[in-house]
N, C-alpha and C positions, 0 to 999 in steps of 0.2 A: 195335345199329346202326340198326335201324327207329326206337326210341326217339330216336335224337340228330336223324333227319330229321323226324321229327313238331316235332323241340323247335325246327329252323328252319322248318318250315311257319308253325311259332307266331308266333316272332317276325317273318316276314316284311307282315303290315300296321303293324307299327311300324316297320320298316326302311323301306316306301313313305312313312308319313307322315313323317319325318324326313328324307326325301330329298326328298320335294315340296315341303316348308315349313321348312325348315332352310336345308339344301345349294344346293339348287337356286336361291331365293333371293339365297342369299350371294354366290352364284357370279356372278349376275348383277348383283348392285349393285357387283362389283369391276368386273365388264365393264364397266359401266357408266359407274366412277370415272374408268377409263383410255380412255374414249370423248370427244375434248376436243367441246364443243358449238361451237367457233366452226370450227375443224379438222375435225371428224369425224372423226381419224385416232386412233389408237393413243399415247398418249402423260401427261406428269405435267401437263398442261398446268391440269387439274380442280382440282388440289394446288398447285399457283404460284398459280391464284386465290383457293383459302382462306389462301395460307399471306402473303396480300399484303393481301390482302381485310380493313380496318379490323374491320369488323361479324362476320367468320367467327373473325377470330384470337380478340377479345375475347368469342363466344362460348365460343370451348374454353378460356379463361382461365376466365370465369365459370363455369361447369361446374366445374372442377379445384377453386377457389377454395373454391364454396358445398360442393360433394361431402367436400371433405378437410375443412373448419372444421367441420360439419354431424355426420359421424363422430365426429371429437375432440371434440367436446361432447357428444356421443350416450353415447361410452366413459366419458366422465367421469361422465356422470350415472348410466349403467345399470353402471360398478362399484360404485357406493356404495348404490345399489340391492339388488345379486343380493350384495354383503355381508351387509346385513341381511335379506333378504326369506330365506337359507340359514339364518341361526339365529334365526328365528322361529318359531313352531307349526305342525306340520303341516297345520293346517288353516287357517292365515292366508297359508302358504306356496299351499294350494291355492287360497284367496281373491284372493290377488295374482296369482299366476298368472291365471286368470280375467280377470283384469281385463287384463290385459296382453293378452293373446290380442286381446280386444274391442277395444282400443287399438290395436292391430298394424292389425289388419281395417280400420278405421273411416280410410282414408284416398282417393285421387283427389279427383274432382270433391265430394263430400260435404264432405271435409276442407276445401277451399279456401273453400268457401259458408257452413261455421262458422265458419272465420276472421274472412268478411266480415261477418257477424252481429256475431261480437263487438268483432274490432278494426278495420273499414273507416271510410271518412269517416266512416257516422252508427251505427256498430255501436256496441251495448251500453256497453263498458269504454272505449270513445274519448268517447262523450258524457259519461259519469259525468268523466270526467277534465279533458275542457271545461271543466265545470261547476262541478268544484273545484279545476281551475288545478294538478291534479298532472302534473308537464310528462312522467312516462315514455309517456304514449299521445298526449298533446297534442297534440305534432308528429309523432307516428308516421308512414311513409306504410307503410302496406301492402302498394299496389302495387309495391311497389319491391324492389331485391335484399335487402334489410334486412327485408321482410315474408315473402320468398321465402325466406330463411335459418332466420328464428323458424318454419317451416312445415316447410321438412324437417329441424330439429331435434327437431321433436315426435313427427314420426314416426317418426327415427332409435331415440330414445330405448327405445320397447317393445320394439323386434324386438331391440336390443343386449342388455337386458335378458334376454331369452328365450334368447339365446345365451350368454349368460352365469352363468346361474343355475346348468346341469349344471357348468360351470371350477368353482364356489366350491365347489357338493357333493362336488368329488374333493378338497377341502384337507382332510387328516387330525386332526383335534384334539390327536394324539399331539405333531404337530408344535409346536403353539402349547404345549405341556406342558413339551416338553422343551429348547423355548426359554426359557421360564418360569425352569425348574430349570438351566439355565446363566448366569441372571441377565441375558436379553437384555429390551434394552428394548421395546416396543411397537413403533416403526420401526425397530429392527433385524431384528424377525420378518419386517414386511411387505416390507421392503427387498431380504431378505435371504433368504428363504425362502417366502412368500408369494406374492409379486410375479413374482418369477424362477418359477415352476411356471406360475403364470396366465396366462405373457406367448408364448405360442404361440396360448393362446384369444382374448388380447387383440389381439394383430395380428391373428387370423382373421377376428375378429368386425368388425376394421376395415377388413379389405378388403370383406367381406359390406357393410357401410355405406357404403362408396366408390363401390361398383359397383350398388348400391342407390338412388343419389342421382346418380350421373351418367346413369341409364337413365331417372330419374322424366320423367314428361308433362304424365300428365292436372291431378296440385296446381296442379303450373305453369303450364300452360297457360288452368287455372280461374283462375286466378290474375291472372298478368300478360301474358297471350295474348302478344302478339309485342313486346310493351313493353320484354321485358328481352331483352337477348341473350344466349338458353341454346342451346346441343349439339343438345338433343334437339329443342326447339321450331325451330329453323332446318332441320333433316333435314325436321320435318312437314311446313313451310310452304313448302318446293321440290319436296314429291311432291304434297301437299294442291292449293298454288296459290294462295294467297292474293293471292299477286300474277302470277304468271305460274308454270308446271309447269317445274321448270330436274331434271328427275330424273339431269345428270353430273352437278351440284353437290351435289347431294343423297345421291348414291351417294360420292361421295367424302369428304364430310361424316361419312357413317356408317361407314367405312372406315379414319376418321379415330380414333371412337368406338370400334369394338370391336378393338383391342391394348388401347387402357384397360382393357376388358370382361377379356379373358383376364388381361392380366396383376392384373387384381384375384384372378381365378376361380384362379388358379395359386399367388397367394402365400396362399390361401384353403387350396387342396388341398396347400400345403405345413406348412404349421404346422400342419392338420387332424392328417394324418400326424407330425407330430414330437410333437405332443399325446396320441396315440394308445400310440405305443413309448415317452415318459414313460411315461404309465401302466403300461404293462406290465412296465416293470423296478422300479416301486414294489411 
């Protein structure tokens, strides 16, 4: 009995920080959503002006947009990835890996300033391209949702990878054998028996990239500051004040943002779980 009260003594400075900068927070930016700024009263009145609001709708359009497209190219590229990078060498496997990690890492404000190195107005691969009149970077803009998309698909890309690499290590060899020896053909393995086991990892991995890319800031922000109309950059710029401090709109803004959040983190801790009791009946 002493033992279980010591083990909440423990965890009680965790409980206080999660309730100071968690809970307590949240609790407040709801109040806050439902506090109307012209009214002061209690009411949706925060939410009729996002939800009327030209500039707020088409931010949570473009969010949803870059976030989902950003994903589904992320999964495309890192399954054809964590395919091969699983029957490779174990120490090309450990090489790749490696590199992924570094890749994962190497994003915010850094990322967005490499970009502009390489492919801005007078960056790198934009001038060579000038120069020899090859039109993919010519007319590039950067700045724009187009530069903003090629930027969180790159970062999509490693972390999908990273999650994906354990999915390919549980596919059994026996299986692709014994596909073999019923005379199936190569897409009927993966169709059919591949793909169906993978795809609890593969939707997990795409809610992780959903809720990864509707949250991002700083790319962004390095990026195309208030140029483009994003989610997250419009939340900053009514606590921030770029133009005036408006924190209902901004509290309602972000009120707005996290059911997205859950309901990524839920369809994440669903398929986690169904991924999990596969395994364990194999």
């Amino acid at each position: 009995m002493k033992n279980k009260y010591i083990g909440y003594l423990a965890l009680l400075p965790f409980a206080v920080v999660v309730f100071l900068y968690e809970i307590l927070p949240l609790l407040q930016l709801v109040i806050s959503s439902l506090i109307g700024k012209e009214s002061e009263s209690f009411g949706l009145e925060n939410f009729i002006k996002i939800f009327t609001t030209p500039l707020y709708t088409q931010a949570i359009l473009n969010s949803i947009k870059i976030s989902l497209i950003s994903a589904i190219v992320g999964i495309i590229v890192a399954f054809i990835a964590a395919r091969y990078a699983t029957e490779a060498s174990p120490r090309a496997q450990r090489t790749f890996t490696m590199l992924l990690n570094m890749t994962s890492n190497f994003s915010g404000v850094p990322l967005a300033f490499a970009f502009m190195v390489l492919m801005g107005n007078t960056g790198v691969f934009s001038t060579i391209c000038r120069n020899y009149g090859i039109p993919f970077l010519e007319n590039f803009d950067l700045y724009s949702g187009q530069g903003l998309m090629l930027l969180y698909i790159y970062f999509q890309i490693p972390l999908s990878t990273l999650l994906l690499i354990p999915a390919f290590s549980g596919i059994r060899p026996e299986w692709r054998q014994a596909a073999m020896l019923l005379n199936a053909k190569p897409l009927d393995y993966w169709f059919r028996i591949a793909i169906p086991n993978l795809l609890p990892s593969i939707l997990g991995t795409l809610s992780v990239l959903f809720a990864n890319a509707l949250a991002a800031y700083a790319s962004a922000y390095a990026l195309v500051s208030n140029n483009y109309a994003l989610l997250a950059l419009q939340i900053t710029s009514k606590y921030k004040g770029d133009v005036q401090i408006d924190r209902a709109t901004g509290g309602a803004l972000a009120v707005v943002l996290i059911p997205l959040m859950i309901a990524a983190t839920l369809i994440n801790n669903y398929f986690t779980k169904r991924n999990l009791k596969g395994r364990d009946l194999v």
